[in-house]
C-alpha positions in Angstrom: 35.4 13.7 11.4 38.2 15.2 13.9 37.5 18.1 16.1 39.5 20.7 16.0 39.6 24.7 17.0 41.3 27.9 16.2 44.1 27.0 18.6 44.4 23.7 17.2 43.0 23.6 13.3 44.6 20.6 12.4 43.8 18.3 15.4 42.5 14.7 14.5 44.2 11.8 13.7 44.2 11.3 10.2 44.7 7.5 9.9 41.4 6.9 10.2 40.6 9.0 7.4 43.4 7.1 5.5 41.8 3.5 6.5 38.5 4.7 5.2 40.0 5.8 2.0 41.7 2.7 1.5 38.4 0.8 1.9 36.3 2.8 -0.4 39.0 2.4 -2.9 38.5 -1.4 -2.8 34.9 -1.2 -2.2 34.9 0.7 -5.9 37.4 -1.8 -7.7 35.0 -4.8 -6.5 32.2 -3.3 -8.0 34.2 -2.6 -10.8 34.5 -6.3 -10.8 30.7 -6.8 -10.1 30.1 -4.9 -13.2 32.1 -6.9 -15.6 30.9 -9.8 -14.4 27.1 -9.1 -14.7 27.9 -7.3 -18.3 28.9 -10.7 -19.3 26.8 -12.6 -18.0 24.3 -10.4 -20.0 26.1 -10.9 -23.1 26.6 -14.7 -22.6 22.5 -15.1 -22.3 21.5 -13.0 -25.0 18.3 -13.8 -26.6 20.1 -16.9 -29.0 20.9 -18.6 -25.7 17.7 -17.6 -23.5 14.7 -17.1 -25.3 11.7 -16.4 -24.0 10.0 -14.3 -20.8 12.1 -16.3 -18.4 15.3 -15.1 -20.0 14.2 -11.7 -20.8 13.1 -11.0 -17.3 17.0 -12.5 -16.2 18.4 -9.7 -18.7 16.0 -7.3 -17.5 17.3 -7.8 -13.6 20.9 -8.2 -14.3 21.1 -4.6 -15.6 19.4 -3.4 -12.9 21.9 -4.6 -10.9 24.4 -3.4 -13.0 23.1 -0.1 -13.1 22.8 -0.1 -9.2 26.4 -1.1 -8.9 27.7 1.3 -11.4 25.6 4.3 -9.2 27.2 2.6 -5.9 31.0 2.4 -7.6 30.6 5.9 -8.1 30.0 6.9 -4.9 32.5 5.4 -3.9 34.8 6.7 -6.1 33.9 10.7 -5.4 34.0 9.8 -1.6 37.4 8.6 -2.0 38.5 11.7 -3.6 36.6 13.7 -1.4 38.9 11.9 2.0 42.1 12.4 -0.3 41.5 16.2 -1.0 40.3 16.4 3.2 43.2 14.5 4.1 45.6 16.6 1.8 44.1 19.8 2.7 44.3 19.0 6.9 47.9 18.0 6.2 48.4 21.8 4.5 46.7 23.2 7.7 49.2 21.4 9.8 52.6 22.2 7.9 51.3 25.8 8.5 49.7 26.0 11.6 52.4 24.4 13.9 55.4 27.1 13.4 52.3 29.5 14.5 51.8 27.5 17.1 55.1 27.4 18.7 55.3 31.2 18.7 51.4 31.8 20.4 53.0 29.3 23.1 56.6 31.4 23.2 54.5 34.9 23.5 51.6 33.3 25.8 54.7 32.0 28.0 56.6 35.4 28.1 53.5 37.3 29.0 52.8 34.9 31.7 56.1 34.8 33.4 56.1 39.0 33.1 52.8 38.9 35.0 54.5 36.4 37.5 58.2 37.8 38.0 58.5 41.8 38.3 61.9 41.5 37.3 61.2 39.3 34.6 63.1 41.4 31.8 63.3 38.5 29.3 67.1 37.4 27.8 68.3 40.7 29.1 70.0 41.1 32.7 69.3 44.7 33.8 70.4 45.4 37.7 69.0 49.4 37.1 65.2 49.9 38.0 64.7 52.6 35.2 66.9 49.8 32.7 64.5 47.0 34.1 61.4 48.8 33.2 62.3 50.4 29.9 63.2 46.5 28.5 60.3 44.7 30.4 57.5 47.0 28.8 59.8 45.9 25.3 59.3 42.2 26.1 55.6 42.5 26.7 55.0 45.0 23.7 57.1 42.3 21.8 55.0 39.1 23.1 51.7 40.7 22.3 52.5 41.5 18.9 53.6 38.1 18.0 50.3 36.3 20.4 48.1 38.9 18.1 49.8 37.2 14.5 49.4 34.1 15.9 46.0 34.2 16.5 45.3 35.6 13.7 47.2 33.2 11.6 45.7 30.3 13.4 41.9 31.6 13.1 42.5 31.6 9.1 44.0 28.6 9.5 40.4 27.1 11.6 38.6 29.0 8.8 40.1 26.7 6.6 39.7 23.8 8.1 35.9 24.0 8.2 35.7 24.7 4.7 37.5 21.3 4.2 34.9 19.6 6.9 32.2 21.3 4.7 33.6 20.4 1.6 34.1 16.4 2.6 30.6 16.3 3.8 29.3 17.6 0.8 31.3 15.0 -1.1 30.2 12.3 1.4 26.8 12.9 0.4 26.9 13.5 -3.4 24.6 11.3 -4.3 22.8 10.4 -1.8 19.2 11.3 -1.5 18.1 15.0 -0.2 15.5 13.2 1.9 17.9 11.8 4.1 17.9 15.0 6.0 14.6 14.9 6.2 13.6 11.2 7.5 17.2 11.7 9.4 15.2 14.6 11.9 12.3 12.5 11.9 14.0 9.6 13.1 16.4 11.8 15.8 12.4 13.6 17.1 11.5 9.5 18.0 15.0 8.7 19.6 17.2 7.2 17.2 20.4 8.8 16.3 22.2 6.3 15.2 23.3 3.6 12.5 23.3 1.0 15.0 19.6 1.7 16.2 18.4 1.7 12.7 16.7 -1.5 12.2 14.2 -2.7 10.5 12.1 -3.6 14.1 12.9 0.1 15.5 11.6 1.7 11.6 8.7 0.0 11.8 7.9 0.7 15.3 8.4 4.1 14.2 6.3 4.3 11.9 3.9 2.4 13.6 3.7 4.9 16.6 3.2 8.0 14.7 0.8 5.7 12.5 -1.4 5.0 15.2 -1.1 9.0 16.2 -1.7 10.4 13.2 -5.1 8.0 13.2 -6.0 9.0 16.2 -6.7 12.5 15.1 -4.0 13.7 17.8 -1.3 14.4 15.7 0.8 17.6 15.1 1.4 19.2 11.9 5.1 17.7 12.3 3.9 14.3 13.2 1.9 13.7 10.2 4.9 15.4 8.1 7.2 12.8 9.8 5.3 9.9 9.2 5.3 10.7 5.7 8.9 11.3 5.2 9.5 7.9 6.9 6.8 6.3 4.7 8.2 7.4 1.8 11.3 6.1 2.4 10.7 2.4 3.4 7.4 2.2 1.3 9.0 -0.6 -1.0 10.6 -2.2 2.2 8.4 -5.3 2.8 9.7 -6.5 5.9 9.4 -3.1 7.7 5.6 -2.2 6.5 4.7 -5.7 6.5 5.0 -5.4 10.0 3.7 -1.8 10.6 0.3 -2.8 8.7 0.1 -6.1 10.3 0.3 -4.5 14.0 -2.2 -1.2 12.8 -5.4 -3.0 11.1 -7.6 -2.0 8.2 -9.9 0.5 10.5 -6.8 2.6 11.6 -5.8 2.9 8.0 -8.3 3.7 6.9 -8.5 6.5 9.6 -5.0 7.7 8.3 -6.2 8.3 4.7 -8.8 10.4 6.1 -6.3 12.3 8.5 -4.6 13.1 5.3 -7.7 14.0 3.6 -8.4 16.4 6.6 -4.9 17.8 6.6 -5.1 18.0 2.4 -1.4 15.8 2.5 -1.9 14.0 -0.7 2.0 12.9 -0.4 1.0 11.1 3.1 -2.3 9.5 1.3 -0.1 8.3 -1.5 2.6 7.1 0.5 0.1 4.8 2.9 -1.4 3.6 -0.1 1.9 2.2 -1.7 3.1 1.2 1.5 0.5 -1.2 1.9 0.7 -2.0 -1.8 3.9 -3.7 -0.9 2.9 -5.2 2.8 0.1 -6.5 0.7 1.9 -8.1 -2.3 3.0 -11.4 0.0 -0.4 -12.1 2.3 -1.7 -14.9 2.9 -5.3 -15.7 2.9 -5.4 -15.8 6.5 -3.5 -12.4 7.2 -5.4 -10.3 4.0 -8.9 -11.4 5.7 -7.8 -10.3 9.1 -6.9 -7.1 8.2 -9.9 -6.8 5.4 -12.2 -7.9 9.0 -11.5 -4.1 10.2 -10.8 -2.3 6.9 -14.6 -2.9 5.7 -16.7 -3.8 8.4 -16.8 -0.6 10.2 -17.6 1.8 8.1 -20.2 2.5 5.7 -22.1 5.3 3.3 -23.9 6.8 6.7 -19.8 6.6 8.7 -18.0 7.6 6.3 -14.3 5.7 5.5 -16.2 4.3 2.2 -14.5 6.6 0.3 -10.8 6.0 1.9 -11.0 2.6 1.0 -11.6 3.2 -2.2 -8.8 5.7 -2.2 -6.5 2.6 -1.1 -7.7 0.5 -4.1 -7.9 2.8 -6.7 -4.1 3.1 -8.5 -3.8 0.2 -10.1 -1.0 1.0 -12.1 1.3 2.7 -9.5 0.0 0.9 -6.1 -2.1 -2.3 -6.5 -2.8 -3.7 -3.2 -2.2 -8.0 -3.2 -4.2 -10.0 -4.5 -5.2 -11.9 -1.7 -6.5 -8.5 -0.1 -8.5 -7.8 -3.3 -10.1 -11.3 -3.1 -11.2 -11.0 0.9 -12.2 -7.0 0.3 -14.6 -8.5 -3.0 -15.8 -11.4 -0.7 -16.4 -8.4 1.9 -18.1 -5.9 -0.1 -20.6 -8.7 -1.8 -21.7 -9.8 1.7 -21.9 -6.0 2.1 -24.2 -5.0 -0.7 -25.4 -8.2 -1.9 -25.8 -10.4 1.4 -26.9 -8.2 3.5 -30.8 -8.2 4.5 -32.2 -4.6 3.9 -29.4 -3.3 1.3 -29.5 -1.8 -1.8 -27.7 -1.4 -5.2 -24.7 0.7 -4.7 -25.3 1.5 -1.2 -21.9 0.9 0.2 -20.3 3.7 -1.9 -20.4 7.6 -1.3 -21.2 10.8 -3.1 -19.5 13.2 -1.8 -16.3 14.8 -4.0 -14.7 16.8 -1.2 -12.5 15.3 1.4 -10.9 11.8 0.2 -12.2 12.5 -3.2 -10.8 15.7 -3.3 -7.2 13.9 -2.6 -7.1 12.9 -6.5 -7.4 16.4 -7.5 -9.6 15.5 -10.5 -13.4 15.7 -10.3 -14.0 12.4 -12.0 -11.0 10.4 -10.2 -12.6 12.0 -7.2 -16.0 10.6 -8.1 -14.2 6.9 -8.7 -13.1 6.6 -5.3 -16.3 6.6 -3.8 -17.1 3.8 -5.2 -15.3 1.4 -3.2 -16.5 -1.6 -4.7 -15.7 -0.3 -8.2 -11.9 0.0 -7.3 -11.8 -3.2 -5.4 -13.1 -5.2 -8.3 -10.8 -3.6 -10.5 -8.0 -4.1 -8.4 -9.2 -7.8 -8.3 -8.8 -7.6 -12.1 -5.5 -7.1 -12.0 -4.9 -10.8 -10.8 -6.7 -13.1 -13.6 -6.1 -16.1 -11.9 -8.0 -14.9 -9.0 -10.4 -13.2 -10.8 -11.6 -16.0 -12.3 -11.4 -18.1 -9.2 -13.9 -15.3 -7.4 -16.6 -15.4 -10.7 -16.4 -19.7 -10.2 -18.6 -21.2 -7.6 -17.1 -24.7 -8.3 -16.4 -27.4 -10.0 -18.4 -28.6 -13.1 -20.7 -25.5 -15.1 -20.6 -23.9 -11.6 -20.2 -20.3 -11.9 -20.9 -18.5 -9.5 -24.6 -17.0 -11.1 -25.8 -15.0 -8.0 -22.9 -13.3 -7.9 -22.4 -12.6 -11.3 -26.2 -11.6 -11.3 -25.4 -9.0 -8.9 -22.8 -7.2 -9.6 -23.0 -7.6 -13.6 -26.8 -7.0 -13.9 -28.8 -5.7 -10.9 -26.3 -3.1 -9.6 -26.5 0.2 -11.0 -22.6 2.0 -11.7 -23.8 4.9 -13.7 -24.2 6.7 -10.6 -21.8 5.7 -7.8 -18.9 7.5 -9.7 -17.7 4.2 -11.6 -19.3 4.5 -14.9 -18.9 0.1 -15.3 -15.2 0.5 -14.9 -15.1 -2.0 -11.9 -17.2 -4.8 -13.1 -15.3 -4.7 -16.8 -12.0 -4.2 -14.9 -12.8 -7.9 -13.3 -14.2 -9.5 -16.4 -11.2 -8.4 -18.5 -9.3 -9.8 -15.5 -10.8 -13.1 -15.5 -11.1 -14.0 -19.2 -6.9 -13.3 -19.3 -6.4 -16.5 -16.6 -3.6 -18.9 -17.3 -4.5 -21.4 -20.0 -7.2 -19.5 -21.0 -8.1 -18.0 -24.6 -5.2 -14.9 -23.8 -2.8 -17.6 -23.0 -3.4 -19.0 -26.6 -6.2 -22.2 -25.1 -3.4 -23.9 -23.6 -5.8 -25.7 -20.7 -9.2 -26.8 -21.7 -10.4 -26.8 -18.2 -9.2 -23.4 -18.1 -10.8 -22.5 -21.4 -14.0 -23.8 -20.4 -14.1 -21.4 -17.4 -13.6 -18.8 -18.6 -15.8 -19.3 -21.5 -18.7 -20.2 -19.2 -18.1 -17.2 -16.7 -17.8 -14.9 -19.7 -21.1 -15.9 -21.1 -22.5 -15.3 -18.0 -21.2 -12.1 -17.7 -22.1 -10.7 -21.1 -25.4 -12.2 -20.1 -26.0 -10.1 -17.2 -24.6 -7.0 -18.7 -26.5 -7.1 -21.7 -29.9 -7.2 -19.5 -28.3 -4.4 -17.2 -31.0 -1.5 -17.6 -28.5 1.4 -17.5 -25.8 -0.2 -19.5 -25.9 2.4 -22.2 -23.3 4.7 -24.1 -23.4 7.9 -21.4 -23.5 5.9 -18.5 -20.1 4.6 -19.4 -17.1 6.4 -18.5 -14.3 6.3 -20.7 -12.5 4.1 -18.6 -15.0 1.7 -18.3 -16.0 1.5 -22.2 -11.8 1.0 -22.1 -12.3 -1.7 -19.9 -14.6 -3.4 -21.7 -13.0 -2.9 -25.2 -9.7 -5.2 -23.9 -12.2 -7.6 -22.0 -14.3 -8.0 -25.3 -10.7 -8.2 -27.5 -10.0 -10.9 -25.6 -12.9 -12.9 -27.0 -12.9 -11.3 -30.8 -12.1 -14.2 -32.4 -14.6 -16.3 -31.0 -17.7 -13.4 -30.8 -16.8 -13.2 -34.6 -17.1 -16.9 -35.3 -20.3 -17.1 -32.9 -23.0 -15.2 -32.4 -21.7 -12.5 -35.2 -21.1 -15.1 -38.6 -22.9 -18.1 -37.1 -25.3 -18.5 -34.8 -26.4 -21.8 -32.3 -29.2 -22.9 -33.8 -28.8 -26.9 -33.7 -25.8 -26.9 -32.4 -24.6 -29.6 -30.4 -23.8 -27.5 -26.5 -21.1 -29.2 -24.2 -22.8 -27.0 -21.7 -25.2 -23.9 -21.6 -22.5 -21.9 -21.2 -19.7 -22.6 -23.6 -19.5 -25.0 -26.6 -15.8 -26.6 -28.6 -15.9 -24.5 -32.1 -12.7 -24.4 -34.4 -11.8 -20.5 -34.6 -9.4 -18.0 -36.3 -6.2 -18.2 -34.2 -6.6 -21.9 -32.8 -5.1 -25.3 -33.9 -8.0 -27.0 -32.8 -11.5 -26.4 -31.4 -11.6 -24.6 -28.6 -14.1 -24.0 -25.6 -15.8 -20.6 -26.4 -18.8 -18.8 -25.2 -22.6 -19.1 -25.6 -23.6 -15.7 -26.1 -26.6 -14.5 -28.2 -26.1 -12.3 -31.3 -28.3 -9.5 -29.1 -25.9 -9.2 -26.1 -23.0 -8.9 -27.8 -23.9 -5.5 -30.2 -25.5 -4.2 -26.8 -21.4 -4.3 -25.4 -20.4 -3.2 -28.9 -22.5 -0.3 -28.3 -20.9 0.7 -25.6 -17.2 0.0 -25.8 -16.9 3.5 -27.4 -18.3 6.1 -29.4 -15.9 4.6 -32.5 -14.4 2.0 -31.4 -12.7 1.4 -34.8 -10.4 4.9 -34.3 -6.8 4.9 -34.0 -7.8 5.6 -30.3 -10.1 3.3 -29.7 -9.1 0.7 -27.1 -10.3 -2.1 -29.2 -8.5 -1.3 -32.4 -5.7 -3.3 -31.6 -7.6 -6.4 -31.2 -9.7 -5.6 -34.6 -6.7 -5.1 -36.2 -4.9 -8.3 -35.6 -7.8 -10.4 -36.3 -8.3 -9.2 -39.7 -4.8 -9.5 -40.3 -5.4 -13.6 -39.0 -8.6 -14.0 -41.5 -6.5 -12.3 -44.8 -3.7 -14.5 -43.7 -6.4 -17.7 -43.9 -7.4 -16.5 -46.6 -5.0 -16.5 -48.4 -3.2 -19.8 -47.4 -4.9 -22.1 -50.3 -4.2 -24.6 -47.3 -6.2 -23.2 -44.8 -9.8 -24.1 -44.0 -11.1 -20.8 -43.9 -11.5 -19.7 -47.7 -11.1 -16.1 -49.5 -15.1 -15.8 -48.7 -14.9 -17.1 -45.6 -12.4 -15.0 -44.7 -13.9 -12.0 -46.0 -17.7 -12.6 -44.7 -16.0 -12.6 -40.8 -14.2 -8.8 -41.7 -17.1 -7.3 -42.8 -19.4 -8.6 -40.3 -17.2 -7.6 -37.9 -16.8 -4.2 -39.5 -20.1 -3.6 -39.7 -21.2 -4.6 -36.2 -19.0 -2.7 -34.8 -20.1 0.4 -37.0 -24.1 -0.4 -36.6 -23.6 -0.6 -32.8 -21.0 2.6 -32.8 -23.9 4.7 -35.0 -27.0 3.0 -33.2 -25.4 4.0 -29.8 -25.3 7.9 -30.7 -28.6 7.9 -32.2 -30.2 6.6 -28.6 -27.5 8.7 -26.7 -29.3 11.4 -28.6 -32.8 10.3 -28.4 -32.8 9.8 -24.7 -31.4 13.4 -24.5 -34.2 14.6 -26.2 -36.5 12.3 -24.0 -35.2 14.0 -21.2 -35.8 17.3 -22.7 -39.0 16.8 -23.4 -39.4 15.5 -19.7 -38.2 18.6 -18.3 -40.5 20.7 -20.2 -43.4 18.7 -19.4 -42.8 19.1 -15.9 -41.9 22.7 -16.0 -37.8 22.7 -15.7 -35.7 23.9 -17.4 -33.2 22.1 -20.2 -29.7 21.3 -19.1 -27.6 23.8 -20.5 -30.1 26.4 -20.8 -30.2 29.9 -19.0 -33.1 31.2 -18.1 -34.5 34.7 -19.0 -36.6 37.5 -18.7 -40.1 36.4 -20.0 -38.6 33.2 -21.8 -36.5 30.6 -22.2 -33.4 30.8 -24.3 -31.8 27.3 -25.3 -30.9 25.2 -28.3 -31.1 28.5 -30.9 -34.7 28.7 -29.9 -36.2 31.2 -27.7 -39.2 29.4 -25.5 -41.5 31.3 -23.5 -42.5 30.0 -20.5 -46.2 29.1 -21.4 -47.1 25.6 -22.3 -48.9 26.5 -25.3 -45.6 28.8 -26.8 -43.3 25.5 -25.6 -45.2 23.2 -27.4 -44.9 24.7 -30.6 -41.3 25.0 -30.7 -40.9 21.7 -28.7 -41.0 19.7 -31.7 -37.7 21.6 -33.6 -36.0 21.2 -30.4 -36.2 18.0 -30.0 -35.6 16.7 -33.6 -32.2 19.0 -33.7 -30.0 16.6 -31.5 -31.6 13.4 -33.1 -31.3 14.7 -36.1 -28.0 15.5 -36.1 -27.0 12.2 -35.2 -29.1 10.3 -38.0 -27.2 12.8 -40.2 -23.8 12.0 -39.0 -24.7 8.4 -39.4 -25.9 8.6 -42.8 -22.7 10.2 -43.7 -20.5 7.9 -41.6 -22.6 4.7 -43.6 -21.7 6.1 -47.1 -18.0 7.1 -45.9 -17.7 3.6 -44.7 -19.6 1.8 -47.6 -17.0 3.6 -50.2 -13.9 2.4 -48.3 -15.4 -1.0 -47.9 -15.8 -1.2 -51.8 -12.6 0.2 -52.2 -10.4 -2.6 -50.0 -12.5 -5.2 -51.5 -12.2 -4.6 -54.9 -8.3 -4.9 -54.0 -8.7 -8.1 -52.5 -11.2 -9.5 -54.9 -9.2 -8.7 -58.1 -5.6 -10.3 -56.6 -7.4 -13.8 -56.0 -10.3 -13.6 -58.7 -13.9 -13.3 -58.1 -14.7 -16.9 -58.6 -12.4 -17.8 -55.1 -15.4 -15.7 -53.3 -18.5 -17.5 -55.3 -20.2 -19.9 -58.3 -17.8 -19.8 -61.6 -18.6 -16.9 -63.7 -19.9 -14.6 -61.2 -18.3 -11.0 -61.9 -16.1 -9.1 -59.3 -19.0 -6.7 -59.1 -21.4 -8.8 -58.3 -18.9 -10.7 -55.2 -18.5 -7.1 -53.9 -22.7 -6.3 -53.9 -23.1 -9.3 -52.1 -20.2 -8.6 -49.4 -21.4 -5.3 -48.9 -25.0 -6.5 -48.6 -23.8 -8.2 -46.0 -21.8 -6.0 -44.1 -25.1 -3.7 -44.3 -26.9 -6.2 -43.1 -24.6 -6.9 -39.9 -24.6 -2.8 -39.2 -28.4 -2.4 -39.4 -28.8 -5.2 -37.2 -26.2 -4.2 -34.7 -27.7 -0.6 -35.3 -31.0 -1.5 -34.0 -29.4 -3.8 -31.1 -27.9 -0.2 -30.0 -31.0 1.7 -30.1 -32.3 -0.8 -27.6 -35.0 -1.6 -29.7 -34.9 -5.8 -29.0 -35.5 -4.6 -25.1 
C-alpha cells in the first residue's frame, strides 16, 4: 500500500498495484485449470476403473484438493477485484485532487510572497500607498479563501482515500482466517514481523521458547495466550512441532498440561495435545522412547503429572498420539505397575477430579484421565498391528502371559476412573490385526495370534474378581462389545454350540475349526463356555438393543447362518443353522438378565452390610428418630432394622427377577413367532426325523435356547466362581 496525506491523497505509484493484479488474475485462471484437471481425473477413476480402498482414498484426496483450490481461486478472484476497485478509486482521487492542488500551491505562493515583498500587490501595479494597501489586503483575503477550499477539498479527498485503503484490506483478507491477527501479534511480541522471517525453524523456536516458559510456571497471562494461538495454528504442521516436542521432552509437557490446568486454558491443553498427536504420528522407536524416558519416569500418584499424561492420551478420536509413543508409554507403565518391586494394582493412576481432570469438564471424562494407563492402552488400541505385537512375547504359542495376567486379571479398573475401558480398548485393538479374523483370516500366522492372545485374554478377564456389570463403564462394556464382535462367529461355533471335549488342540490356545463366514477352517480360540457368558454379562445391560454396541455384529451373523441355511449347498443345514441363532440369542439374554439380578443382589448385599455395621444406605437421608429409605421407615435400633430389613432387601432383587421373568416370556413369544416363519417356508422335516410336526421342531429349538439362557443366566450370577 502507498502512503499518502491530506496534501497529497493520491500519492503512490500505482503500477505496482496493477502488476499484483495482473498476477492474481493468472494465479486464479491456473487454478481454474487445476480444477478441471483434478475434476477429471475424478471422473476418469470412478469406482468401474478403481475399485477398492486404494482408489477410494485417491477420490477422497483429489477433492480435497479440489475443494482447496476452488477456496484459493476465490481468493484470488475477490483480491483482484478488490486492487481493481483500489486502483480505480486512487485514480478518481487523483483526477480530482490535482486541480486542487495547483490552486493550495498558487494561494500558499501569493501569501508567501505578500509576507516577503511589502509592495507585493499581486497582477496589479499600484505606485499610491493608500492604492497599494487597499489591493494587497485584496490579494491576501483572495489567497486565503482559495488555501481554505483547498484544504478542505484535499482533506475529503484523504478521507477518501483511506476508506479505499480500508476497503482493499478488507478485501485482501476476505477469507483468510480471523486468527491471523491474533498469532500475527504473537509472532511481532517474539520479533518477527515479517514474511521473510516466517519459517518453519523461527515458528518452532517460537513456540518452543514460550513452551519451555509457560512450563516453567513463569509465564504471563499473555504468554500462555500466545503460545496457544501459535499452537493452534501450526498444530497439524509436522515439521514445525516435530521439532518443538523433540527439543522440549515428555517431563516439560507434561508440565504445560498442568500449567493449563492451573490457568483453567482448556484451548492451550487441547492444542498441546494435538500438537503432539501430529509430532507423534511419524516417530521412530528410538525418538518415542526418548521422549516417553521423561514423560513417565518422573512423576507418579504421590508427584502428581499422572493425571496430565493421561490427559495427553485420552482423545482417541480427535488427537491420538503415534503409535510408536503408545507402544514405549505401555512398555513404561507395565515396568511401572507391574515390574516394579513394592507396587500395587492401579497405583500409578490418581483420584483426584479437580485440576487436569477438571480440563474435560465432565465428571466421568475427568475421572478417565487419571488413569493413565487406561488411556495409554487404549490409545495403543488404536494401532492393531502393534497391539497385537505388545500382548506376543514371541515366536511360537508365546504370548506374552505375565503381562496379559496383569493387566487383564490382577489389576483392578473399577476404581482408578477406567471402568475396563483401557484393557478392552487394547484387546479390541489387537484381535483387528492385519490378516487376522477382522481382515477376513487372510494370514494363518496372523490368525493364530490373535486367537491365542485372545484366549488368553478372555481367560484372564473372566477370573478378574471385579469384572462385573457396575464396575463397567459404558465405554468399557462398548469396548468390549466390538472386541467380542470380532470373535462372534467363532465364540458361537465354540464354546457356545460345541464345546472341546476330544478335540484334537493345535495348541492350548487356539485350534483350526470350519466357521460361519470362512472358506476354510480357521485358527480360533480356546475359550471355555464359562468365560465367555462372564463377558456377555458385562458387555451391557441389553446388549441385543438397537443401542447396544454389539448388535451390529449379532445382526450380521444371523443374517450369515439363515443365508447357510438356506443354501441347500451349504454345510451348515436349516437346524444347524438355527441351533447357532438361538443359542446365541439366548446367551446373550441369560447373561444380559443374570447380570441385573447379581447387580441387584450385590446392592442389596451392600445394604445389608451397611446396616450391620450401623451406616446408612446409599441414597437414604437420615432423620429425626429414624431412618427413611426405600418406602420404609427404619428406626435406628437393631431390633426395629431387622424386622424391616428383610422387605428391603428383597425389593431390588425382586424387581429384577420380575423384570426377568417378563423379559423371558416377551422373548420366548417372539422366538416362537420367527421360528414358526422359518420352519413352515422350508418344512419341519429340514430341522429333524421325517414326520416330526412343526410344533414339535419349535419345542425342541426353544428348549434349547432356554437351555443356553439359564446357563448363561447362572454364569452371570457368578455362581460357577
Amino acid at each position: 500500500m502507498t502512503y499518502a496525506s491530506d496534501r497529497r491523497p493520491d500519492a503512490g505509484d500505482l503500477s505496482t498495484l496493477l502488476d499484483l493484479h495482473a498476477t492474481l488474475r493468472a494465479r486464479a485462471e491456473e487454478l481454474d485449470d487445476l480444477r478441471a484437471a483434478l475434476g477429471r481425473s475424478v471422473d476418469d477413476t470412478g469406482t468401474d476403473a478403481w475399485a477398492g480402498e486404494s482408489g477410494e482414498a485417491w477420490r477422497v484426496e483429489v477433492s480435497t484438493q479440489r475443494y482447496a483450490a476452488d477456496r484459493l481461486s476465490g481468493w484470488y478472484d475477490r483480491a483482484a477485484s478488490a486492487v481493481t476497485v483500489y486502483v480505480d478509486a486512487v485514480e478518481e482521487i487523483s483526477r480530482q485532487a490535482e486541480p486542487w492542488r495547483e490552486r493550495l500551491d498558487s494561494a500558499e505562493l501569493t501569501l508567501n510572497r505578500l509576507y516577503g515583498d511589502p509592495e507585493y500587490t499581486g497582477t496589479l501595479q499600484c505606485y499610491e500607498p493608500a492604492t497599494r494597501d487597499m489591493v494587497r489586503a485584496r490579494v491576501q483575503a483572495d489567497a486565503e479563501q482559495d488555501q481554505d477550499d483547498a484544504w478542505t477539498a484535499l482533506r475529503g479527498l484523504f478521507d477518501d482515500r483511506r476508506c479505499a485503503d480500508t476497503a482493499l484490506c478488507e478485501g485482501l483478507e476476505a477469507g483468510i482466517s480471523p486468527a491471523w491477527t491474533a498469532t500475527r501479534s504473537a509472532l511481532t511480541r517474539l520479533g518477527i514481523d515479517t514474511v521473510d522471517e516466517l519459517t518453519d525453524e523461527r515458528a518452532s523456536r517460537a513456540i518452543l521458547e514460550l513452551a519451555t516458559t509457560v512450563a516453567s510456571g513463569d509465564a504471563e497471562a499473555q504468554q500462555r495466550a500466545d503460545l496457544e494461538v501459535l499452537l493452534v495454528r501450526w498444530k497439524t504442521d509436522d515439521d514445525v512441532v516435530d521439532r518443538v516436542f523433540a527439543e522440549l521432552g515428555g517431563a516439560a509437557t507434561v508440565r504445560l498440561v498442568d500449567e493449563a490446568a492451573n490457568a483453567g486454558q482448556v484451548d492451550l491443553a487441547a492444542a498441546v495435545r494435538s500438537a503432539l498427536s501430529t509430532a507423534s504420528a511419524d516417530w521412530s522407536t528410538a525418538e518415542a522412547q526418548k521422549f516417553t524416558g521423561t514423560l513417565m519416569n518422573e512423576y507418579t500418584a504421590a508427584t502428581g503429572g499422572v493425571a496430565a499424561i493421561g490427559y495427553l492420551f485420552a482423545d482417541v478420536e480427535n488427537a491420538p498420539l503415534g503409535a510408536e509413543l503408545a507402544t514405549a508409554a505401555a512398555t513404561e507403565a507395565d515396568r511401572i505397575e507391574r515390574l516394579t518391586p513394592g507396587a500395587w494394582s492401579g497405583g500409578w493412576s490418581e483420584m483426584s477430579l479437580s485440576g487436569v481432570g477438571g480440563l474435560t469438564g465432565d465428571r466421568a471424562q475427568g475421572a478417565r484421565v487419571n488413569d493413565a494407563a487406561g488411556r495409554i492402552l487404549q490409545t495403543l488400541g488404536q494401532y492393531p498391528d502393534a497391539a497385537l505385537d505388545w500382548l506376543w512375547a514371541g515366536d511360537g504359542d508365546a504370548v506374552h502371559d505375565d503381562r496379559i495376567s496383569y493387566w487383564f486379571e490382577t489389576r483392578d479398573w473399577s476404581r482408578t476412573g477406567d471402568g475396563f475401558e483401557g484393557p478392552a480398548a487394547l484387546w479390541g485393538g489387537a484381535s483387528r490385526a492385519s490378516g487376522g479374523p477382522a481382515d477376513g483370516w487372510t494370514d494363518d500366522a496372523a490368525s493364530e495370534r490373535v486367537a491365542s492372545v485372545t484366549s488368553a485374554v478372555v481367560r484372564a478377564l473372566a477370573a478378574n474378581q471385579e469384572l462385573f456389570g457396575e464396575n463397567v463403564s459404558t465405554a468399557g462394556s462398548q469396548e468390549l462389545a466390538h472386541a467380542v464382535g470380532v470373535h462372534l462367529p467363532a465364540l458361537v461355533e465354540y464354546p457356545l454350540t460345541s464345546n472341546f471335549a476330544g478335540q484334537v488342540m493345535e495348541s492350548r490356545y487356539w485350534k483350526k475349526a470350519a466357521i460361519l463366514g470362512s472358506e476354510h477352517p480357521v485358527a480360533i480360540p480356546v475359550i471355555e463356555d464359562s468365560e465367555v457368558k462372564r463377558l456377555l454379562a458385562v458387555v451391557g445391560g441389553d446388549p441385543t438393543a438397537p443401542s447396544g454396541a454389539l448388535r451390529p455384529y449379532i445382526l450380521q451373523y444371523e443374517e450369515r447362518a439363515i443365508e447357510a441355511g438356506l443354501d441347500p449347498t451349504n454345510p451348515v443345514d436349516a437346524r444347524a443353522a438355527i441351533d447357532r441363532i438361538t443359542t446365541l440369542s439366548g446367551a446373550l439374554s441369560g447373561a444380559s438378565a443374570g447380570n441385573d439380578a447379581a447387580v441387584a443382589v450385590r446392592y442389596d448385599d451392600g445394604v445389608r452390610e451397611m446396616f450391620g455395621a450401623g451406616a446408612t444406605a446409599a441414597g437414604a437421608a437420615p432423620v429425626r428418630g429414624g431412618f427413611a429409605g426405600g418406602g420404609y421407615v427404619l428406626s435406628l435400633s437393631a431390633g426395629a432394622a431387622s424386622d424391616c430389613l428383610a422387605d428391603l432387601v428383597a425389593t431390588r432383587h425382586g424387581e429384577a427377577l420380575a423384570q426377568e421373568a417378563a423379559d423371558q416370556v416377551e422373548i420366548e413369544a417372539a422366538l416362537r413367532s420367527s421360528l414358526e416363519a422359518y420352519v413352515e417356508r422350508l418344512g419341519p422335516e429340514a430341522f429333524g426325523p421325517s414326520g416330526e410336526g412343526t410344533a414339535s421342531v419349535i419345542d425342541d429349538i426353544v428348549s434349547d435356547h432356554n437351555d443356553s439362557y439359564d446357563s448363561a443366566y447362572l454364569h452371570a450370577e457368578g455362581k460357577d466362581r
